[in-house]
Structure formats: C-alpha cells, structure tokens
FIFIDO-473292 format. One line per field, with one value per residue (C-alpha): residue number from 1; chain; x, y, z. Coordinates in nm, 2 decimals. Layout:
! FIFIDO-473292
pos: [NUM:...]
unit: [A:...]
east: [X:...]
north: [Y:...]
up: [Z:...]
This chain:
! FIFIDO-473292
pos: [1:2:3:4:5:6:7:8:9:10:11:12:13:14:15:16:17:18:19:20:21:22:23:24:25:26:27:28:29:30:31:32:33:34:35:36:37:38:39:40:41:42:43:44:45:46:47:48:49:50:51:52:53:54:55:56:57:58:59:60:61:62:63:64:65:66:67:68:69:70:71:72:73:74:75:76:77:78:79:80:81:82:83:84:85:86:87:88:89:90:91:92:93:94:95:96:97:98:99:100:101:102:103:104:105:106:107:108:109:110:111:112:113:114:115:116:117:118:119:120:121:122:123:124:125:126:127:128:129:130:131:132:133:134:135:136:137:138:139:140:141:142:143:144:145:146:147:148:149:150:151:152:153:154:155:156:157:158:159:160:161:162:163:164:165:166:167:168:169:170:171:172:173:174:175:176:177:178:179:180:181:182:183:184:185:186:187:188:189:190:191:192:193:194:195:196:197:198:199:200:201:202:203:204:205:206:207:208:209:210:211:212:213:214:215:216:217:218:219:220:221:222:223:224:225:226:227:228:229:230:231:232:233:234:235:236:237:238:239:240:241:242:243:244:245:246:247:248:249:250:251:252:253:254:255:256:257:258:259:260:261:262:263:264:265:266:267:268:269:270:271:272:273:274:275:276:277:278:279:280:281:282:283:284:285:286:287:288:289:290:291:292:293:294:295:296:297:298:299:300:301:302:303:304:305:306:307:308:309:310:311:312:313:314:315:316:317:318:319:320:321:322:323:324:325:326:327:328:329:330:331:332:333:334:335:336:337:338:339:340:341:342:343:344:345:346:347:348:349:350:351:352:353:354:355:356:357:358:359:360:361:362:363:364:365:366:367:368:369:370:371:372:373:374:375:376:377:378:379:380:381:382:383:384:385:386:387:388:389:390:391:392:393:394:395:396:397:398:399:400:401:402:403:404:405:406:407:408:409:410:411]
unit: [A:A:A:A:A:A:A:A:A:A:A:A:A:A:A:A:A:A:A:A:A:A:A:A:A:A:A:A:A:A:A:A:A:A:A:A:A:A:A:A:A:A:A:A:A:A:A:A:A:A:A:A:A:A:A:A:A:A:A:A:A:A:A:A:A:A:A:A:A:A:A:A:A:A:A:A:A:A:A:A:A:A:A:A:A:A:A:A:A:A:A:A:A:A:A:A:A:A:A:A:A:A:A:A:A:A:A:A:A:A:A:A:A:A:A:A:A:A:A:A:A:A:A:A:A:A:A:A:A:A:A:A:A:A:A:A:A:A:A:A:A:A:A:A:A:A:A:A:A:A:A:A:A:A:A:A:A:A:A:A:A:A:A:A:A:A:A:A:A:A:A:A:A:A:A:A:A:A:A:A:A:A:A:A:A:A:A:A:A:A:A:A:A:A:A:A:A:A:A:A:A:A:A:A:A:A:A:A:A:A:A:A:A:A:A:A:A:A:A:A:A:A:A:A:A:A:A:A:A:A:A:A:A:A:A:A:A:A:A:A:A:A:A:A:A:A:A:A:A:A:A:A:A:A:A:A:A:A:A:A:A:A:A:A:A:A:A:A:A:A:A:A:A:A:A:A:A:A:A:A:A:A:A:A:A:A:A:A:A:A:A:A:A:A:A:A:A:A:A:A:A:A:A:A:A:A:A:A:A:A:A:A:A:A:A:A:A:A:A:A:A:A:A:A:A:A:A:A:A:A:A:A:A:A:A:A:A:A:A:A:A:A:A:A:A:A:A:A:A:A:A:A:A:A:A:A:A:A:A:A:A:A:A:A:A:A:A:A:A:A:A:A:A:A:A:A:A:A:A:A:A:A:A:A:A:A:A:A:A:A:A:A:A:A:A:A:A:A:A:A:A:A:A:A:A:A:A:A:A:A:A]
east: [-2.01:-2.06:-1.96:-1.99:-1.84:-1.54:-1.43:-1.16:-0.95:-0.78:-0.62:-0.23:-0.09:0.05:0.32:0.55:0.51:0.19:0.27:0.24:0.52:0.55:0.85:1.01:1.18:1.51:1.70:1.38:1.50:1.76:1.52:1.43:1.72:1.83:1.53:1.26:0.93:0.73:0.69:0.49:0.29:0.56:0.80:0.64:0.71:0.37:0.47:0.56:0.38:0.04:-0.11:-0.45:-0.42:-0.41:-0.65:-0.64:-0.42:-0.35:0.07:0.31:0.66:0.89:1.17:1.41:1.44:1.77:1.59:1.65:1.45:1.34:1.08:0.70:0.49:0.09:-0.05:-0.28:-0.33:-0.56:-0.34:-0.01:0.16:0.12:0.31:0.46:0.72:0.63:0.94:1.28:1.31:1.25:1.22:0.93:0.55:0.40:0.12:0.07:0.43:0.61:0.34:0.39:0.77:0.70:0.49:0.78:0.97:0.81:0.69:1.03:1.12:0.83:0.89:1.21:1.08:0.77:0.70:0.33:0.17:0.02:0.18:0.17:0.32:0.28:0.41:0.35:0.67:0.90:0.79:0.80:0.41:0.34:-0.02:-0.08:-0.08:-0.16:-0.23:-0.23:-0.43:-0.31:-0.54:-0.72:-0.60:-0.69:-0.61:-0.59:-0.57:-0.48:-0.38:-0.54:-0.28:-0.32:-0.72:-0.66:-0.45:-0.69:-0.73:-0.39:-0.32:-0.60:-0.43:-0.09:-0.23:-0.37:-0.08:0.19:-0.03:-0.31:-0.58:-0.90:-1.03:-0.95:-1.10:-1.05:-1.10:-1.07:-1.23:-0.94:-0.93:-0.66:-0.88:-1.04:-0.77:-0.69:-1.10:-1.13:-1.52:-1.43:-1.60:-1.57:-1.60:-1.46:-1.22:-1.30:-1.40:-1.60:-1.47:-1.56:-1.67:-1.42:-1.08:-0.84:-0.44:-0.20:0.04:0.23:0.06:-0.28:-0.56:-0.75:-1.08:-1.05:-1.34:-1.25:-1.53:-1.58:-1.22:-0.94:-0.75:-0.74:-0.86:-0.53:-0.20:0.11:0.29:0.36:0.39:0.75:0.69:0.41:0.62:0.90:0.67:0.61:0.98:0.80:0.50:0.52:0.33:0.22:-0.07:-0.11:-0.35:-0.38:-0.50:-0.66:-0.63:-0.87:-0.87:-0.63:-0.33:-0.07:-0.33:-0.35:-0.06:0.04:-0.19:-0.05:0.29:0.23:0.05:-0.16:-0.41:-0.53:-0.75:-0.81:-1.00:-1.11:-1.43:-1.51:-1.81:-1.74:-1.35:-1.43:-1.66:-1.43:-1.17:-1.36:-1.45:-1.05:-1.04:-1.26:-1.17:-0.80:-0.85:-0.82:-0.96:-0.89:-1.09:-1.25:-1.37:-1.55:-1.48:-1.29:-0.90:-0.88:-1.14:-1.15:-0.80:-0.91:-1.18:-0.92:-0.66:-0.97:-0.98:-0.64:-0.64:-0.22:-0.07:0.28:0.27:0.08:0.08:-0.07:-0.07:-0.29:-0.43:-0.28:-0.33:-0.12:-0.26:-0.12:0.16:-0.08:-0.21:0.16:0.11:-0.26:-0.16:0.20:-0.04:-0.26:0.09:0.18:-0.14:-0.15:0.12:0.10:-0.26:-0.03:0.22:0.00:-0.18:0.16:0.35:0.65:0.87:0.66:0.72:0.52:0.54:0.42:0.37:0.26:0.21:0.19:0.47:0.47:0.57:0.96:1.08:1.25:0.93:0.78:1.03:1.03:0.64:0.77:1.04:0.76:0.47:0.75:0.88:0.48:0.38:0.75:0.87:1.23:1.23:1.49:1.41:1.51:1.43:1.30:1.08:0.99:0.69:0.77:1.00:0.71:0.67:1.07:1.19:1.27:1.60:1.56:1.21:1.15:0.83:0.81:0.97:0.68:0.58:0.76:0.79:0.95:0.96:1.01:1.09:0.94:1.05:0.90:1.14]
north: [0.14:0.41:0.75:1.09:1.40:1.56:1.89:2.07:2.28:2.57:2.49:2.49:2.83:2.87:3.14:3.08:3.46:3.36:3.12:3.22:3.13:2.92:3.02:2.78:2.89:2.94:2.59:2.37:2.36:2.07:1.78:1.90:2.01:1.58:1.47:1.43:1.57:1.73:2.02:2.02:2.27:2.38:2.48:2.77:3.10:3.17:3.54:3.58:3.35:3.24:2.89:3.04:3.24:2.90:2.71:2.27:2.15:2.49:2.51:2.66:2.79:2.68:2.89:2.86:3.16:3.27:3.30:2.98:2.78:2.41:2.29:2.37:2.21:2.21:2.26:2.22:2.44:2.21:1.90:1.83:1.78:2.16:2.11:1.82:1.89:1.78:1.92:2.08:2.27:2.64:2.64:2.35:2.39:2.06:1.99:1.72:1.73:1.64:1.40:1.21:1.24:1.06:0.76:0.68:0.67:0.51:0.26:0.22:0.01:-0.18:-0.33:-0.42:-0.59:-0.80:-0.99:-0.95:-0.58:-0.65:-0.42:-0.12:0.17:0.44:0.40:0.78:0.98:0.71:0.79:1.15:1.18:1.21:1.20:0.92:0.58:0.35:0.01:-0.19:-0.51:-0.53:-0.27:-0.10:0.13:0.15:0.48:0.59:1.00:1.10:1.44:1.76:1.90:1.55:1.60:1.91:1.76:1.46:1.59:1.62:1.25:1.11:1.24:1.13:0.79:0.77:0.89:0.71:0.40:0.42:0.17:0.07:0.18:0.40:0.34:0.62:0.46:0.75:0.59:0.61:0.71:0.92:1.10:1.23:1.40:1.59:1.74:1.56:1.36:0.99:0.89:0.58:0.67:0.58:0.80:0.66:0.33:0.08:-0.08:-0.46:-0.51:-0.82:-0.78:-1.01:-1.07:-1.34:-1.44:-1.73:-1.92:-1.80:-1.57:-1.43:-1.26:-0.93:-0.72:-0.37:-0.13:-0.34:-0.46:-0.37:-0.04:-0.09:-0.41:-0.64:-0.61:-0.61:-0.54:-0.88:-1.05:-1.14:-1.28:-1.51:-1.65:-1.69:-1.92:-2.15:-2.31:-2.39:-2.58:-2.89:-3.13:-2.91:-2.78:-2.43:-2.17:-1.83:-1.61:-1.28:-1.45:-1.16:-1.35:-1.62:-1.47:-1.68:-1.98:-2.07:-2.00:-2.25:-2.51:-2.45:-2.50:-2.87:-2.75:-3.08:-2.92:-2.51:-2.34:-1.96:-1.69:-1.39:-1.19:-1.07:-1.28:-1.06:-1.13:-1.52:-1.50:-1.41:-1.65:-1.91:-1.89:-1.77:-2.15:-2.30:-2.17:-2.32:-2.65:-2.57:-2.68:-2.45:-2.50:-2.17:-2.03:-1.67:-1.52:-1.27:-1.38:-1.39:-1.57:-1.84:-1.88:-1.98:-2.21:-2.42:-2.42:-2.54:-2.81:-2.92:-2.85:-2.82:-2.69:-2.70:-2.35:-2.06:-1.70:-1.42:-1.07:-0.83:-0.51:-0.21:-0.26:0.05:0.36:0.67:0.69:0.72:0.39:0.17:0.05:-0.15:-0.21:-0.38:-0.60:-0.70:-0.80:-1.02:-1.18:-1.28:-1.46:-1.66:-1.75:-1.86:-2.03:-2.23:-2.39:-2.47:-2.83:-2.91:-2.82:-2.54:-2.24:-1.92:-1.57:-1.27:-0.97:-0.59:-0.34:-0.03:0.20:0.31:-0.07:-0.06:-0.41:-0.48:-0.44:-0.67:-0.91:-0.86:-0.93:-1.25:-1.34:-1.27:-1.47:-1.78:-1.76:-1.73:-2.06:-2.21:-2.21:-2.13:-1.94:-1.91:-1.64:-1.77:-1.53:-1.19:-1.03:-0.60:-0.49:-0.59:-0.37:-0.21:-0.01:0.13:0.27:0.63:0.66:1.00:0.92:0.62:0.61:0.49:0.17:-0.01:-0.34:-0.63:-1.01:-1.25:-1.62:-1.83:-2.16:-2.20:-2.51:-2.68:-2.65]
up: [-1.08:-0.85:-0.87:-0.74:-0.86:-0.69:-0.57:-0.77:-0.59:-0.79:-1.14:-1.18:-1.29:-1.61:-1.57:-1.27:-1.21:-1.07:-0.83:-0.48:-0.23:0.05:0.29:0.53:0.83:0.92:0.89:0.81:0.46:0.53:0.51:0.16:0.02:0.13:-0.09:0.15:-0.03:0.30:0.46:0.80:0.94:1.16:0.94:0.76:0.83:0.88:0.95:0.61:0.42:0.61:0.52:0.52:0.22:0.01:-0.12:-0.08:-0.33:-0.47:-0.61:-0.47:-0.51:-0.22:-0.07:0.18:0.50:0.20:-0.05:-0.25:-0.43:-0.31:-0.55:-0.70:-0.47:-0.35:-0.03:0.17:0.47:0.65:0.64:0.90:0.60:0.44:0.13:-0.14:-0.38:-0.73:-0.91:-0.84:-1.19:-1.13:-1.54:-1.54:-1.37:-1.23:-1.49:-1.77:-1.92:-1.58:-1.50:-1.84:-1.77:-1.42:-1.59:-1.87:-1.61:-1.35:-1.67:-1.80:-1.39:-1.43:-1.82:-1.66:-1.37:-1.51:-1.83:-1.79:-1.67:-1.38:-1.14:-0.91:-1.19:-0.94:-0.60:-0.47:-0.33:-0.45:-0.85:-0.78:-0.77:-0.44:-0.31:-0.60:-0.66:-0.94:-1.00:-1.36:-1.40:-1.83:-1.99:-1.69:-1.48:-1.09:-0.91:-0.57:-0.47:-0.12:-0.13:-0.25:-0.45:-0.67:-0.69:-0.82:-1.08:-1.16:-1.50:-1.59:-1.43:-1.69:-2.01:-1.92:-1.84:-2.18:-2.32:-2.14:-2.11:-2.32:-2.13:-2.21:-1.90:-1.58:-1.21:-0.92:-0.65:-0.39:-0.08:0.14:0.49:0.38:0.26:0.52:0.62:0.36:0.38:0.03:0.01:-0.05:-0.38:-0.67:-1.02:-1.38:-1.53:-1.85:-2.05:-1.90:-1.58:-1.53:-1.18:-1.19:-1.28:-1.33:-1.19:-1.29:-1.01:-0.99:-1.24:-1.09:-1.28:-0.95:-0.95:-0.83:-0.73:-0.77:-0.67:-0.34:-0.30:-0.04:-0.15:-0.55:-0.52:-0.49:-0.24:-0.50:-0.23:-0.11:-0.46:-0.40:-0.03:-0.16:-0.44:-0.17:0.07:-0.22:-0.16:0.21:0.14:-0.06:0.11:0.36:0.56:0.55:0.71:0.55:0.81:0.64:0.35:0.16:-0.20:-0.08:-0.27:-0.01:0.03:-0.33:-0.44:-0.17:-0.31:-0.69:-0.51:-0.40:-0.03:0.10:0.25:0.25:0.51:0.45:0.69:0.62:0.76:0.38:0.25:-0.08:-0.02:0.01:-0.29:-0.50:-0.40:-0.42:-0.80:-0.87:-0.68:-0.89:-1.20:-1.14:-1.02:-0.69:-0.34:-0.03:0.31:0.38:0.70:0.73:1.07:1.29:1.26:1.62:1.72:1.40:1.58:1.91:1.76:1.54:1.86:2.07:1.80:1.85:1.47:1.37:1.10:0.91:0.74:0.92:0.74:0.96:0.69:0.92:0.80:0.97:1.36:1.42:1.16:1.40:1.63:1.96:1.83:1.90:2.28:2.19:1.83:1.96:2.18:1.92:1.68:1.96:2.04:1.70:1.66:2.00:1.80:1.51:1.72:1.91:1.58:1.45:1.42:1.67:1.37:1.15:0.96:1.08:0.79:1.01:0.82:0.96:0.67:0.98:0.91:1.26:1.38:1.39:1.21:1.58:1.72:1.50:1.59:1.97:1.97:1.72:2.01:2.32:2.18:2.13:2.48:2.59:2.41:2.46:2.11:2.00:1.67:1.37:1.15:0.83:0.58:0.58:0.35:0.25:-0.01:-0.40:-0.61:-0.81:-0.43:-0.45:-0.12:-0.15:0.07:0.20:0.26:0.53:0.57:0.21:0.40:0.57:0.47:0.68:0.66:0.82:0.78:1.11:1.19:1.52:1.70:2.00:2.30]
C-alpha cells in the first residue's frame, strides 16, 4: 500500500478563549443562520478579520457583523470556500467528542437502513462533518479528506472511528482532485491495521472485488445502490449494455437478475480485472469490451449490434460551472450513442453524478438526443444517490446524483 506522510495544519485549540474569529459581513450571515455550512471568500469582513492571518484548516469562531455567534468552524484562506461550520454550540469545540457524537449518529441511519455494513457512514455536510467522507466495506474503513480543516483533524477522525466503529483496518485514500484545491498533497496510506488490496462488497446477492488503492474514489459507487437494484425489475430476459460499467455493478447485477445476455465497457484494464474474477467467482458470464465509451459505442452501432436494456453512468463531464456548455454536449451525445444501439421498444437509465448539470438539463439533452435519432421517450422512473448519501435541505449541492429510466420508443 502506498503511503506518504501528510501535512498538519495547526491543532484544534483547547480553550474557546483561544480561538480566533472570523467575522462575516453585514447580512451574509443569512445563509448560515438557514443551515447552510459555507462561508465564501466574499463574505468576510476582511477589514476586520483578514483571511491571511489563518493558517489551512486552522478553527475558527464565527460571528455575525452583530456580534452573534454562527458556529466553530475551520478555514482555509486559500480556498473559495474560506470557512465550514463543524458545530453550533458556543459551549462545545470541534475535536474528538463531537466527531464521535457525529459517527453514532450518522451510524445509528445506517443500522436502520442495511442489514449488512456495507455502506457509505459519512456522507460530508449532510452528517455534519463536512470536508469528510467515509466508506464501510464490514470491518475496514475507507476514508476520503477534502478539506484542510478535516486534515488537520485526521487524528481525531481515527480514534472516533475506532471508538464508534472499531474496524480492523483504516484506508485514507486522499487522492482527490479536491484536493488540490485546498493546497493539500494527494497521498494513500493506512490509518491503521492491514488493508487488503481487494476488498469485498455484497450487493444484490453479489460479493464484488473491489480494488481499493487503485480504485475509483474509495474504491466502489454506493451511491447508485438503490438505482441498480431498481433496473433489476427491467431485465429478465434481456440484453443489456453497461456502458462505464467500472466493476460491472449494473451489468451483473443484471445478469443475477435473469438478463440474457451482458456486455460491459469500461477503459480500466484494472477496473475489468476485477470484474471479471467478481464474474467468475459467481457464476457469471458478462461480454466485456475495454475501450473509450464513445467510441466502443460507434463500433457496436457500426455493427448493427441492438440491445434491450442500455445504462450509460458517466463520470463527471461537467466538474466547474465554466465547464456546462461542452459538458451539456457531451451528456447528449451520449445518449443519442445509447439510443441508437437500442431495440424499437427498449429501456435506456442515463445517469450524470455533475452537480452543476440541472436534472432539466439532463432531461432536455434525454429529450434532444430522442428527437435526433427519432425516438419518443417515456420517462418511467426516476432515480437520486442511495439514502446512506442524505440530502441536506439547506444545502443543494449535496443533491447531485441523477437517474432516469426511459422507455424509448421507435416513432
């Protein structure tokens, strides 16, 4: 396993005496005082309370223009985002004791929701730990940082895991691009115990092979758990093509679901790997291509090849707001692709995990692509992330994961 030592920024204070202030400007408290965790750049009195005199993820008391108080949060001077609130008790400090409090209850949703612990058990701003995510696979612990107020606070994170959790093992996987913008070095290590390079998920009747250190993100999307169990009621008998299909998550489950036929492509040789002993190892028999999405497409279209099920679930085309106009063209290009490979009468899940897509803008490249290749679609059933990934509703762009199934119908 790889790993590299990280930079700490400064260590929480102990007495709230000691914390040093962050002011807002006049009026900019209303956001936060509605729930929303943020503070941008632009709304510090700078005057008053300069960004530069922090340090990267040092904490922070945050006060209104009037003098009231809004939360303890970090900041970091060098990031859009200056500031996060971690808590809203002047009485309590951010440090292991609120952390611990976050995991039982961010735990407590999670016993509710799943028999089994497989799981993401920190979903960021929506558990109140914003800046962190984590992801369970039974006894090992997979953890994401994007924020420099939480690497300062690594420590801390560790022993309420173990406390809260107690797992055999702990993974930081810090190799975000996130990252970067925070000014925090992108790294791999173990936290503790020894990390298998091969994990292990159950889904749907399904134990897949995850690869952790050379995975996507923590190694496994448990976002879209509940939209793959909800194609299953789609594909008996079917043919289905799982189109950045990563470790075939929607392809075999399809299979185990009575699918006649599965073709998954991916570009990952490591992602294909890995899928293909999860296949083996359950009986099943997927066709698998490695190649760019797009052009695999064009190939199997060329072929006259046809299809009764197709699931296109993209990475992010669309990662900043400048990036819309090119990434809304790339959406809709991919589903004519889709469209095109489809039966007369076939069923096409579309997926975009980029928050800056608007779910009608998803739709409207949906609705162009048909009326490109002549199709007439029914959307029959739509789809959001899992409900280990809670929205936060005074936070939307906790929101970003879409899905919708289509019945697309040859006119």
């Amino acid at each position: 396993m790889n790993t590299s030592n990280a930079t700490h920024t400064a260590p929480a204070a102990a007495d709230p005496a000691d914390i040093a202030e962050l002011r807002l400007k006049r009026g900019e408290d209303r956001r936060l005082s509605a729930g929303h965790l943020w503070v941008f750049s632009n709304e510090v009195d700078t005057a008053r309370t300069p960004l530069t005199k922090f340090q990267p993820g040092e904490l922070c008391r945050i006060v209104s223009d009037r003098d009231k108080f809004l939360g303890y949060g970090y900041v970091n001077p060098r990031s859009l985002i200056s500031a996060r609130i971690l808590g809203r008790s002047p009485d309590f400090l951010p440090g292991k004791s609120l952390i611990v409090h976050r995991l039982q209850v961010a735990l407590s949703l999670r016993r509710a929701l799943y028999e089994r612990p497989f799981y993401r058990l920190v979903y960021g701003e929506s558990d109140g730990l914003p800046g962190l995510v984590l992801d369970r696979f039974d006894d090992v612990i997979v953890g994401q940082i994007g924020t420099a107020g939480m690497e300062a606070l690594k420590p801390e994170i560790e022993a309420a895991v173990t406390k809260v959790i107690g797992p055999v093992a702990m993974l930081w996987k810090n190799d975000s691009g996130a990252r970067e913008l925070e000014g925090l070095p992108s790294y791999v290590e173990t936290a503790f115990g020894d990390v298998p390079e091969t994990l292990t998920v159950e889904e749907g009747g399904i134990a897949f092979r995850v690869p952790v250190s050379e995975g996507q993100k923590t190694g496994w999307f448990y976002d879209q758990a509940a939209n793959r169990l909800a194609l299953r009621k789609y594909v008996g008998g079917a043919r289905v093509l799982d189109v950045f299909s990563y470790l075939g998550a929607w392809g075999l489950g399809a299979l185990r679901a009575g699918a006649t036929e599965v073709t998954c492509v991916d570009s990952s040789a490591i992602a294909l790997e890995n899928l293909q002993a999860t296949a083996q190892a359950n009986g099943l028999k997927p066709n698998v291509i490695r190649g760019d999405a797009f052009d695999v497409m064009e190939s199997l279209h060329a072929e006259k090849r046809r299809f009764d099920v197709v699931v296109i679930d993209p990475p992010a085309f669309i990662k900043r707001r400048k990036d819309i106009p090119k990434g809304e063209a790339a959406y809709k290009r991919l589903n004519q692709l889709a469209m095109q490979l489809l039966e007369r009468d076939g069923i096409l899940v579309s997926c975009s995990c980029s928050w800056h897509l608007e779910p009608d803008s998803l739709v409207a490249s949906i609705q162009r692509a048909a009326r490109h290749v002549g199709r007439f679609v029914q959307i029959v059933e739509v789809g959001g992330q899992a409900p280990d990934h809670p929205l936060h509703p005074a936070i939307p762009e906790t929101r970003y994961l879409k899905a919708y199934f289509c019945r697309t119908v040859q006119e």
